[in-house]
C-alpha positions, 0 to 999 in steps of 0.5 A: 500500500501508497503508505503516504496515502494510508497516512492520510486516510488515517489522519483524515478518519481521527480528524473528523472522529476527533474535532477539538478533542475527546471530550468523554474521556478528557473529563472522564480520565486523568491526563496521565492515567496509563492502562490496557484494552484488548481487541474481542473478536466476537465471530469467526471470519479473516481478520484484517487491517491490524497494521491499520490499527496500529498506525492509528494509535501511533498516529495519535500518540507515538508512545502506545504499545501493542502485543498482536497475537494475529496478522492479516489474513489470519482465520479468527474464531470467535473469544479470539484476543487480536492484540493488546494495546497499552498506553496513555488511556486517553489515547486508547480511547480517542483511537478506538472507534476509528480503529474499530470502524477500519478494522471491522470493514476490512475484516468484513470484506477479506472474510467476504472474499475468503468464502468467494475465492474458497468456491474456486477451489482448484480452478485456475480462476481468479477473482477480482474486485471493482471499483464499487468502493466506500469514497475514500477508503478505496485502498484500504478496502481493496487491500481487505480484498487481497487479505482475502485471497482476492486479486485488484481490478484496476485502482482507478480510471487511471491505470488501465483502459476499461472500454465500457458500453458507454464508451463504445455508444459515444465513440460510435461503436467498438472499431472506433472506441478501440481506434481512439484509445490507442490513438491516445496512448500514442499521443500522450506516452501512456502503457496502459493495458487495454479491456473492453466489454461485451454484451453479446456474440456478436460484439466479441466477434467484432472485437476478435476481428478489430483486435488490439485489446488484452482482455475482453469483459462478458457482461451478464452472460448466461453460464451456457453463452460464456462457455461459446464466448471462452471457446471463441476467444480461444486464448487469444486474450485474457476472459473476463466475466461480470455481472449476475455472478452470484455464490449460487453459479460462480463455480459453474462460471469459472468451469466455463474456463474463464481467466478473471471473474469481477464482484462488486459484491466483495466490497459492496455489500458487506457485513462488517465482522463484529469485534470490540475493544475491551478495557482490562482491568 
């Protein structure tokens, strides 16, 4: 992970938790008083964003200390103890929810992914995200998804040529789309791999007639049509299929052969893992 990005993710979560100050636990708690607080998990699942934990207490106050008994990507069971954090009270405090709020969605999505990618199981197919993201904490999801098992889409509009049915209406169809994409990465410079998406047969046969692209998307085809669409491609380009992939038919869409399946679903709709963080005393 961009740790300058990660920094400022952190800085702006704390931010806007903190305002002018925690109040509670200012009035509650004397200024110098020191302590410990352990982190319960509270129901089976991959545990993510420990590292993320961690920066958050030290951003606030460089002097906390923490015993981590997992690391990211672990299999946690429920009664299982994370870490235990110790230091200045007030500090543990004004942390907590912020870690929690990082740390439960992280969790949620890498176990999430985990339960996806374990239907694969012995299938060469890999399983990608997209960009159906929280606004501003995109790194650190896709980072959960990682955790998981799962592989990153692409991080943005900005590293990978993604030619969608709206790109393809406007530039007046998918021989010119593809024209002016490559038009454009000569004038300005830019490598940048090139897929585009398909609705049927017949665009992937105009799409295999144009060329010029790495990977071609089938959008919301059926089981049966993506097995005709693997076979016609043949191997010339990577496959890619979205849209409609539920737990219930991924397996079956992977047998068709296909090389990358995206779900919105890993960071979309996701149950946050239930965990707390426990004063000891």
């Amino acid at each position: 992970m961009n740790n300058k990005s990660v920094a400022k993710i952190i800085e702006n979560a704390l931010k806007e938790d903190l305002g002018n100050g925690d109040h509670t636990s200012l009035a509650c708690i004397p200024k110098n008083a020191t302590g410990k607080a352990q982190l319960l998990i509270k129901e089976n699942g991959i545990i993510a964003g420990i590292e993320i934990a961690k920066k958050v207490f030290l951003n606030l106050d460089k002097n906390i200390k923490m015993q981590i008994f997992f690391s990211d990507g672990s299999k946690v069971k429920k009664g299982d103890i994370a870490f235990i954090v110790e230091g200045n009270i007030i500090s543990i405090l004004s942390a907590e929810r912020t870690v929690l709020n990082f740390m439960q969605r992280m969790s949620g999505i890498a176990t999430n992914t985990y339960k996806i990618v374990s239907l694969l199981k012995g299938l060469n197919t890999r399983v990608l995200d997209t960009r159906k993201t929280t606004p501003n904490i995109r790194l650190l999801e896709k980072q959960a998804v990682k955790t998981g098992g799962g592989e990153n889409h692409r991080m943005g509009l900005y590293d990978m040529i993604m030619i969608k049915d709206n790109h393809i209406d406007f530039a007046g169809g998918i021989e010119q789309a593809i024209k002016f994409v490559h038009n454009y990465l000569k004038k300005y410079n830019k490598n940048l791999k090139i897929e585009i998406e398909t609705k049927n047969i017949a665009q992937i046969k105009k799409v295999l007639s144009v060329g010029g692209i790495n990977r071609i998307m089938f959008d919301n085809f059926s089981v049966k049509d993506t097995h005709k669409a693997v076979k016609l491609v043949n191997r010339k380009y990577e496959t890619e299929s979205s849209g409609g992939i539920t737990i219930k038919n991924i397996r079956k869409y992977a047998e068709c052969g296909i090389d990358f399946i995206s779900v919105g679903n890993l960071t979309h709709h996701i149950k946050s893992m239930d965990m707390s963080l426990k004063a000891i005393v």
